[in-house]
N, C-alpha and C positions, 0 to 999 in steps of 0.2 A: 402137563407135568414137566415135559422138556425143555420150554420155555420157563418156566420158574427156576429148575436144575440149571438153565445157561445164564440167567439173570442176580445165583446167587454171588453174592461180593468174592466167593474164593474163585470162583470161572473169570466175573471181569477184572480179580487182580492177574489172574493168568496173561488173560486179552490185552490191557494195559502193559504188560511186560512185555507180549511181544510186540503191541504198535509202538511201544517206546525205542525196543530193540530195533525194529523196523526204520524207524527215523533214525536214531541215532548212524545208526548203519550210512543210511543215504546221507545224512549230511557230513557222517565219516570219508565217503567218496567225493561230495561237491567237496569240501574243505582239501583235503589230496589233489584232486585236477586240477583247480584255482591255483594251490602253491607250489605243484609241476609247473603248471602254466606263466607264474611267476618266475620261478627260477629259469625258467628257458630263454622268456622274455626280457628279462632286466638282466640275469646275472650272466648267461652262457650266449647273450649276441656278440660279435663277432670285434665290437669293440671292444666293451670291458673285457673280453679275455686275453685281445691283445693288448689293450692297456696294463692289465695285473702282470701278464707273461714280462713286460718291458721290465714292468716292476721289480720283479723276483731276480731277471739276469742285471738288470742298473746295480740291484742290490748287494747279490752274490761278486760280482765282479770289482764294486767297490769294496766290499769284505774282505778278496783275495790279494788289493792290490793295498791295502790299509796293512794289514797283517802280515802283508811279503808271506805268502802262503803257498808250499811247495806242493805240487799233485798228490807227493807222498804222504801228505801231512792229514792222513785221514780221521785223523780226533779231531783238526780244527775244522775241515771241511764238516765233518757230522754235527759238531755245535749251532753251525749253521742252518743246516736243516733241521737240527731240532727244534731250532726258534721258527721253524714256517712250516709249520706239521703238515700242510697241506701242498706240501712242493714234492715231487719227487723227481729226483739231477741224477743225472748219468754222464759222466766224464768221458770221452772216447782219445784217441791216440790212432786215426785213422779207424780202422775195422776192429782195432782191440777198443776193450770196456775196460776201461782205471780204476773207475770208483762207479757205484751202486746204490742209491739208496731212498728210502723213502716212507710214507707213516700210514699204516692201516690200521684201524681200531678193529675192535672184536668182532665187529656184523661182518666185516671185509678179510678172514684170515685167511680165506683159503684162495691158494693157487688158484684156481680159475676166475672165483671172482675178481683179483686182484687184478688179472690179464683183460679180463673185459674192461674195468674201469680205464685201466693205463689208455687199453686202444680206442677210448670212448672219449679221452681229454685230450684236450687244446695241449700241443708242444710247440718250444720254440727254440733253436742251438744259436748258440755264436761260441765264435772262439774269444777265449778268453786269455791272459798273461798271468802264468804262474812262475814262480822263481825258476823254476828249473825247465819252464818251457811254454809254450800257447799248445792248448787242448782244446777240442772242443767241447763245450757244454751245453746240456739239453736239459731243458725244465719242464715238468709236465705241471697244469696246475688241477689241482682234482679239486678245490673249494666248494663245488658246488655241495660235494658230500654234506657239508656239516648245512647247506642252506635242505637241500632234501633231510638231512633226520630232522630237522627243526619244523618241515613242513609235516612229516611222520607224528610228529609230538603233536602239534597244533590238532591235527586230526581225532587224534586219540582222545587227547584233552576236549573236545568240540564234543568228543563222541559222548563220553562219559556224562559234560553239561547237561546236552539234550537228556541226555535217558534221566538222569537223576531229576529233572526241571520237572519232564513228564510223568515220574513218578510223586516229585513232592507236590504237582499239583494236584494228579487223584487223591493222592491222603487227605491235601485239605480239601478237598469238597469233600470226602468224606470223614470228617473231624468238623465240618461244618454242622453237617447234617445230625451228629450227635449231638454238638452245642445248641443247638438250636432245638432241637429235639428234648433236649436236658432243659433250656432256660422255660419252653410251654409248659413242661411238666408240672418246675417248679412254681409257673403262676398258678397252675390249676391248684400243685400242693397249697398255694397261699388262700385259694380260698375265691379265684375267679375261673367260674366253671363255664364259662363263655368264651374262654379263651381256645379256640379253633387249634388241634393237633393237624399241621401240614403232614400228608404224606402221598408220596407219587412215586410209581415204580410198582414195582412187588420183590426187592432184594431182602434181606435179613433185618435192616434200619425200615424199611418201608414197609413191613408188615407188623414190627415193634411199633412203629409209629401208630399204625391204622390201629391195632389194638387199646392199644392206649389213649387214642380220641373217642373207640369204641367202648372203652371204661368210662370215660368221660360223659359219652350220652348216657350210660348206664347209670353215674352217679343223677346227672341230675333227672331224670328219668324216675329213681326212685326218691330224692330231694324232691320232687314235687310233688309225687306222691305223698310220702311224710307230711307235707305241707299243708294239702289238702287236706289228709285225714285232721293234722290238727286244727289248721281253721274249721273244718265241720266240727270237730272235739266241743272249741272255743266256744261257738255259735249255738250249739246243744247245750253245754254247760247255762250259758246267760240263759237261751230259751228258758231251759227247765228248768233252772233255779228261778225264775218268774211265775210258767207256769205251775211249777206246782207248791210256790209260797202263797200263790195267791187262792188256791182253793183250800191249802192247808188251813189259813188262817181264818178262814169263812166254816171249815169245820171244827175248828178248836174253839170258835165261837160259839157255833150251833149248841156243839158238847156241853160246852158253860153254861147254855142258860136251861140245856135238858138238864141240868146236873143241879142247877140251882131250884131248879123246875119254877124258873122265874116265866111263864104264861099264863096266858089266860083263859085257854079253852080247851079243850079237848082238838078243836081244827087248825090249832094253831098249836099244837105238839106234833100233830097228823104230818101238817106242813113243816115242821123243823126236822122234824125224820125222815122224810122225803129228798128235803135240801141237805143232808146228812149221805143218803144214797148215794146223789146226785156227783157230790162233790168226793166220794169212795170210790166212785165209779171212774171220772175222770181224773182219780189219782192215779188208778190201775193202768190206765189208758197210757196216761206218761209214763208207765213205767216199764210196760210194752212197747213202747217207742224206744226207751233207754235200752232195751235188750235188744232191739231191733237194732241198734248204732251197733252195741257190743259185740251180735252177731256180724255184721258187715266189716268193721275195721280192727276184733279181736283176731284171734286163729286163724289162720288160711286154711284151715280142715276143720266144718264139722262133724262129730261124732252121732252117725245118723242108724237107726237101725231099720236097715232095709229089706223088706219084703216083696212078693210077687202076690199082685192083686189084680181081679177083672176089671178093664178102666171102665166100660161098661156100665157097670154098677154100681162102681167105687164115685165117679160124678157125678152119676143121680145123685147121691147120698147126698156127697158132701156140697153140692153145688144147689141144691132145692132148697136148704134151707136160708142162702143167700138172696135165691131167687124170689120167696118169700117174703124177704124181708124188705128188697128193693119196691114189691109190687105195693106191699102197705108205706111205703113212702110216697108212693105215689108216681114212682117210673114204671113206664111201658119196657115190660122185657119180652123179651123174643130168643127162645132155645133151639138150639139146635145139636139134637146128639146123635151118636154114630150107634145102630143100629146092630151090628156084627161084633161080637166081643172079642176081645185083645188084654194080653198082660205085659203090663208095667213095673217094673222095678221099683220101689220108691219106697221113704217113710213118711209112712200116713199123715203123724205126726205136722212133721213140718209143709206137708204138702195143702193141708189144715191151715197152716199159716199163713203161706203164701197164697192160696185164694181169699183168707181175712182181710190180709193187706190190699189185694187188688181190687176186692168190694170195700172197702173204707175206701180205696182211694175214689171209688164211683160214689159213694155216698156224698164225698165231701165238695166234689170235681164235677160231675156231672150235671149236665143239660135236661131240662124236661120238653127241649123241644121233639126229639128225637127217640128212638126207643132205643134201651139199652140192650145189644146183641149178641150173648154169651156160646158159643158153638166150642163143641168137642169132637173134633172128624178126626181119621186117622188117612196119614199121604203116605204111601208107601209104609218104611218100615220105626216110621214115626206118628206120634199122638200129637195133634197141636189142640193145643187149650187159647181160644181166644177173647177178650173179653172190648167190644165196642163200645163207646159213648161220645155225648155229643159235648163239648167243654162249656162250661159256664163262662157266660160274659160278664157277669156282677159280681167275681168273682174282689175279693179286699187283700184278703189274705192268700199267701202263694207260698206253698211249699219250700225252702231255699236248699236243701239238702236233698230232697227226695230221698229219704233214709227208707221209705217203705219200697220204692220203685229197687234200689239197693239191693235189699234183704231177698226181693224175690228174685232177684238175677245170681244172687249168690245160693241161694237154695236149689236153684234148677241147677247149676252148676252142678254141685256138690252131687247130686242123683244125675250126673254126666249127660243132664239136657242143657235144653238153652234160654237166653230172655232176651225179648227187645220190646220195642215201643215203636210205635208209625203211629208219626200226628202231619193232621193236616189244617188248613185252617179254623175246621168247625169240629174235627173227629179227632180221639185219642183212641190210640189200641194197644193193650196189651197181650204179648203173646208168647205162650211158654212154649216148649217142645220136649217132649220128652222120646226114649229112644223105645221101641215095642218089642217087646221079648218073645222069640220065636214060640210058634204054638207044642203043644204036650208038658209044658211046664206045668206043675201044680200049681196053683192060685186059691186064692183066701180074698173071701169077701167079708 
């Protein structure tokens, strides 16, 4: 859970702020050292300063000697220094100071700092010729200042890049990840459910993601499903509309000529109302087939009315007369029933059903090599109902739907047992299970 909580997007925008802050910071520092380092190197060696210092006093001295400009004359001397903002001159007359002056901006107003800087720059005096006398003059050059705030700026500015660089690119990987997330969707909305939702991580985008691939398996999951029911639908329809126009029409026939009583004998009415049975009989047949599809792919509930019966004597019942009917066909059965009575849950009903369908299916399916093996044991706190046979090899026709196989897995269900099938190459088996209802319940045989 802590790991999820440190992985959602509002923790790694936090984390992202401060490793941006982090860089930004250090390359706030490399970017400061490098342009100290600069300035030390290029601007404050020992030539250029005394190259600029020549500078400033070439300057001044040609100014005062241009202007015939008196010591006194401290408006013109000031104009002077206001044009070199970075000079600060001091006039002296022996151990007296004549004139004073010089340029601090706002980071530099106070007294002390202003003393440090002064005793931190290159000065240089000469005397100089003023109208009313030769004084000396001292020029301090303090330049560097504006080359340091320039490197202060660069920094700053460096700093601000980095963090915002480091931020606008987390957004777009994430602005990607929704684009992208956005453009799958939209395939899938179009109608391609193959189309693979990426997701990686577990943040807030990556568990939208995974759900939404997990919608995806779910659509086509139930799309195939759909699909299937309506191909068996399809395949049923054609079947049956075959089947049973073709026995229809052989007894609409029969009807006619009973009705015209166009015959000739008494053994030959015998026999058209025979072939009349025949053909009613496997109308009926289709049409328990058709209820059998309708149970399987109608309701996901059916409507069962469930009782508590002895299974005991409830399979004798209902299973002897199967057993019966298999032995005048001429299969070899072999019983096996459980001994010790037990109560089952179940409607009789459809449980009726569900062993019809599992002896047609041995009628129609099974081997006479083999004997057919019906057993009703109880495993613990379950009944298994199993029915063996041996599969036909001359077999033409082949089930395609197994709508009976179906109907019994969804009946056991619905009485909250279960169905399967084990085939082997010569044996098929069917086997229900049902759950056994603790003993002192009342039961009904």
């Amino acid at each position: 859970m802590k790991g999820k909580t440190f992985s959602s997007l509002r923790y790694k925008q936090i984390l992202v702020l401060l490793i941006g802050a982090f860089l930004s910071f250090a390359v706030y520092l490399i970017v400061g050292t490098l342009g100290d380092y600069m300035v030390s190197k290029k601007h404050m060696d020992e030539d250029s300063v005394q190259s600029r210092l020549n500078t400033y006093q070439n300057s001044f001295e040609n100014y005062v000697l241009k202007n015939k400009i008196s010591v006194k004359n401290v408006r013109a001397i000031s104009r002077w220094v206001k044009n070199h903002k970075y000079v600060y001159l001091t006039i002296y007359n022996g151990d007296e100071i004549l004139y004073e002056s010089g340029y601090w901006n706002d980071s530099y107003s106070s007294y002390e700092t202003a003393t440090t800087i002064v005793e931190s720059c290159n000065q240089q005096e000469r005397d100089i010729a003023f109208t009313d006398g030769t004084y000396s003059v001292s020029i301090i050059d303090s330049s560097q200042i504006k080359w340091l705030d320039v490197v202060l700026y660069c920094s700053w500015i460096m700093f601000f890049i980095v963090f915002f660089i480091i931020i606008i690119i987390y957004n777009r990987r994430i602005i990607d990840r929704i684009v992208l997330l956005s453009k799958e969707v939209s395939l899938i909305e179009q109608g391609n459910l193959e189309q693979p939702i990426f997701h990686k991580g577990n943040d807030e985008i990556s568990l939208l993601a995974k759900n939404a691939d997990n919608m995806r398996h779910s659509i086509i999951t139930r799309y195939k499903s759909e699909k299937d029911a309506w191909e068996a639908n399809s395949e049923l329809i054609t079947s049956m509309s075959h089947d049973i126009r073709t026995p229809l029409t052989s007894l609409i026939g029969y009807l006619e000529i009973l009705d015209s009583k166009d015959y000739h004998s008494e053994e030959q009415l015998e026999k058209y109302i025979k072939n009349c049975k025949e053909k009613s009989i496997q109308l009926k047949d289709l049409s328990d087939k058709l209820f059998q599809y309708f149970l399987v792919f109608g309701k996901d509930t059916i409507l069962m009315n469930m009782e508590i019966f002895d299974a005991r004597i409830l399979l004798q019942q209902l299973l002897s007369e199967h057993v019966f009917n298999l032995n005048s066909l001429g299969f070899e059965v072999q019983t096996e029933f459980m001994n010790e009575p037990c109560s089952i849950f179940i409607d009789i009903q459809y449980l009726k059903r569900l062993f019809d369908n599992l002896f047609s299916n041995v009628r129609k399916y099974a081997g006479h090599g083999a004997p057919v093996v019906v057993k009703g044991a109880r495993d613990g706190d379950n009944l298994i109902i199993s029915i063996t046979n041996e599969i036909r090899t001359d077999l033409v026709f082949q089930e395609s739907t197994n709508i009976g196989l179906k109907t019994c897995g969804k009946i056991a269900q619905q009485m909250d047992g279960s169905f399967k099938i084990l085939t082997t190459e010569s044996l098929f088996t069917a086997c229900a299970t049902f759950p056994i209802k603790p003993a002192g319940k009342e039961t009904q045989s």
